[in-house]
C-alpha positions in Angstrom: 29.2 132.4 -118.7 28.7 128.8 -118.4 26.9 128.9 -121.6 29.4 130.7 -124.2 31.7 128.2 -122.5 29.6 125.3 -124.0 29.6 127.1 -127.3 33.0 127.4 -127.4 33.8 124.1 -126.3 31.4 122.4 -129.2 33.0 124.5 -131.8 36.7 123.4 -130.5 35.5 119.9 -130.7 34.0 120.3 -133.9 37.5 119.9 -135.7 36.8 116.3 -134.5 33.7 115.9 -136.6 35.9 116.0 -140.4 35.1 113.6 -143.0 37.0 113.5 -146.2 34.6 112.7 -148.6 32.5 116.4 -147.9 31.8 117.8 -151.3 30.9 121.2 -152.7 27.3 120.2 -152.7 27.3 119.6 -149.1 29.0 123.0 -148.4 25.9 124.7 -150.3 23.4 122.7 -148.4 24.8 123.9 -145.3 24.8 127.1 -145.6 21.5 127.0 -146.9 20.3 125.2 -143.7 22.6 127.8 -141.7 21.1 130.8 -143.5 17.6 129.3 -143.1 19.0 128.6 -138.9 19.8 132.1 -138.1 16.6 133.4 -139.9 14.8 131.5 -137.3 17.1 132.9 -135.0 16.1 136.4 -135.5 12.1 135.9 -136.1 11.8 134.3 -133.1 14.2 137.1 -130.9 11.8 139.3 -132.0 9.4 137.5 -129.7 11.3 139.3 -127.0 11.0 142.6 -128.5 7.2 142.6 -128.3 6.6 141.4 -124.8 2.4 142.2 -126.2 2.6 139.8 -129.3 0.3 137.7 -130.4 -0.1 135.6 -133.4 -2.0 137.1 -136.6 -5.4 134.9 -136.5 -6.2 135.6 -132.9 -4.7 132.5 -131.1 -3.1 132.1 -128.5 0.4 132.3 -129.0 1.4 129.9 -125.9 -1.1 127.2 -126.5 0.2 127.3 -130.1 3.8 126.8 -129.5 2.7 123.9 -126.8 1.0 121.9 -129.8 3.4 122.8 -132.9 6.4 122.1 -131.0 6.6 121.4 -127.7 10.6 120.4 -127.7 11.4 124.0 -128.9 9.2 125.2 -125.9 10.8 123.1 -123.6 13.9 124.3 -124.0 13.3 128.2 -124.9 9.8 128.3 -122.7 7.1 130.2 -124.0 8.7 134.0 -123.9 12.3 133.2 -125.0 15.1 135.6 -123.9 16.9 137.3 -126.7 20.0 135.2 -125.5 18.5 132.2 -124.8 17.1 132.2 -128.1 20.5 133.2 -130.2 22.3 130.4 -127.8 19.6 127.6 -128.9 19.9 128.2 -132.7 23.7 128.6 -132.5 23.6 125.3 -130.5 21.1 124.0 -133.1 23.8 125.2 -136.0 27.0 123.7 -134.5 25.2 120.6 -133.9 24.0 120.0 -137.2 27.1 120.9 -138.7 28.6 118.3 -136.9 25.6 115.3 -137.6 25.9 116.5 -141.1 30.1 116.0 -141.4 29.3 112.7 -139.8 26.8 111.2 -142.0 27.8 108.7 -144.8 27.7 110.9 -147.8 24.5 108.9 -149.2 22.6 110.1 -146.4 24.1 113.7 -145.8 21.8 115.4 -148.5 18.5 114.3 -147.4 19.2 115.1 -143.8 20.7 118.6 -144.6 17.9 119.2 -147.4 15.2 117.7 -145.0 15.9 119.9 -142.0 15.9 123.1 -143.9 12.8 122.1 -145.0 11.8 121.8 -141.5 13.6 125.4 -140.6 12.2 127.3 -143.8 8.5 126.1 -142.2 9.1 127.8 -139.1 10.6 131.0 -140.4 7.7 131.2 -142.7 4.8 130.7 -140.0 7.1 133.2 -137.7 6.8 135.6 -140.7 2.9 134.7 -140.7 2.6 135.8 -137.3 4.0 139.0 -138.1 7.5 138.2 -136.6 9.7 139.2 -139.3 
């Protein structure tokens, strides 16, 4: 409970986040890092689904995630929960949303391009691992 109350608290506040000079290419680059967010989202639920999973060349999947990133374990652990998982990319949306509406609008593209970069990488090693 406590948890969809943070949610809904950060999307309340998120009205406070509006800049006026947000353009149509920054609505396109968010949803693509949005679109690119929840596919993480779900590739790495599925973690939960198959409690016997281990990555595709043999290694061991909790090592891995310890040296490829060891903030996203920190948080999620190395067997996320379904829910723990949809709260931390939902948290991970909101929040961008809101660093995005914030930057100066020199800056907004390279930070919204640059982290779906970084989101596209995971989902595609998730989808290496057989994940998606």
């Amino acid at each position: 409970m406590q948890r969809l109350l943070t949610i809904t608290i950060a999307l309340l506040l998120s009205g406070c986040a509006v800049n006026g000079d947000w353009s149509s290419r920054d609505t396109a680059l968010e949803i693509s890092y949005q679109v690119v967010n929840a596919m993480d989202a779900a590739s790495t639920a599925r973690i939960a689904d198959t409690p016997d999973w281990t990555p595709v060349d043999g290694t061991n999947y909790i090592r891995r995630i310890e040296e490829a990133v060891p903030l996203t374990r920190a948080v999620l652990g190395p067997r996320p929960s379904k829910s723990d998982t949809y709260i931390y990319f939902a948290t991970m949306g909101v929040s961008h949303w809101l660093i995005a509406r914030s930057l100066p609008p020199k800056w907004r593209p390279w930070f919204q391009g640059g982290t779906t970069l970084l989101s596209a990488d995971a989902v595609i090693g998730n989808c290496d691992n057989g994940l998606c």
